[in-house]
C-alpha positions in Angstrom: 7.5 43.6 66.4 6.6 39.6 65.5 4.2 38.9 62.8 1.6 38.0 65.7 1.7 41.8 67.6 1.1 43.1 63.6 -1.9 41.0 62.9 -3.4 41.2 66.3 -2.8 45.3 65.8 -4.3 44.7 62.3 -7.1 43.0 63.5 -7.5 46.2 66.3 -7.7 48.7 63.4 -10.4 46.4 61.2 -12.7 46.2 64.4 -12.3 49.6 64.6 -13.2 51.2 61.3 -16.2 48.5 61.2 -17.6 49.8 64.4 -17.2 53.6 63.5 -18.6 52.6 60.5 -21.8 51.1 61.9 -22.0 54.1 64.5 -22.1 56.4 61.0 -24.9 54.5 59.9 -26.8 54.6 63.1 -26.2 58.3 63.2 -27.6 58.7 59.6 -30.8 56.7 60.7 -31.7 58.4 64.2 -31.2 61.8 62.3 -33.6 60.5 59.7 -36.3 59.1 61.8 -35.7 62.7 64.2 -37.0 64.6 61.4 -39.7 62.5 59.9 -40.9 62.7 64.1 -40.5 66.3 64.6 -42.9 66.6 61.6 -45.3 64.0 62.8 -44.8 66.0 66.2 -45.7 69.3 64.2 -48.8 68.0 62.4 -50.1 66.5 65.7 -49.6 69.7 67.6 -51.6 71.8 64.4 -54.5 69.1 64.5 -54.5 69.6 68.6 -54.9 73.4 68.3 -57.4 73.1 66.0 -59.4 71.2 67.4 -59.7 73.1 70.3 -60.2 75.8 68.8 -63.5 74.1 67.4 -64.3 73.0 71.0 -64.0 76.7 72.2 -66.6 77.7 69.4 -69.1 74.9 70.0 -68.8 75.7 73.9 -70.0 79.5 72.9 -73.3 78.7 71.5 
C-alpha cells in the first residue's frame, strides 16, 4: 500500500465513525421526542374520554 490508498482508507474510516456518530444522536432525539409524544398522545386521549363522558351526561337530562 502507497501513502495515498492509507489516507484515502483513513479518510473512509473518519467519514464513517462521524456518520455513525450523528445517526447515535438522531437515535437519541427521535427516542426522546417518541416519549414526550406518546405522553402528549396519552393526555389527549384521557381529556377525549372525558369529555365525552360529560357529553353523554348532559345528553341524559
Amino acid at each position: 500500500m502507497d501513502l495515498q490508498q492509507i489516507l484515502r482508507a483513513l479518510i473512509v474510516v473518519i467519514v464513517l465513525l462521524v456518520a455513525a456518530t450523528l445517526l447515535g444522536v438522531i437515535l437519541q432525539v427521535a427516542t426522546a421526542l417518541l416519549k414526550i409524544g406518546l405522553k402528549i398522545l396519552l393526555v389527549l386521549m384521557i381529556v377525549l374520554v372525558v369529555l365525552r363522558f360529560f357529553e353523554l351526561l348532559l345528553r341524559r337530562r
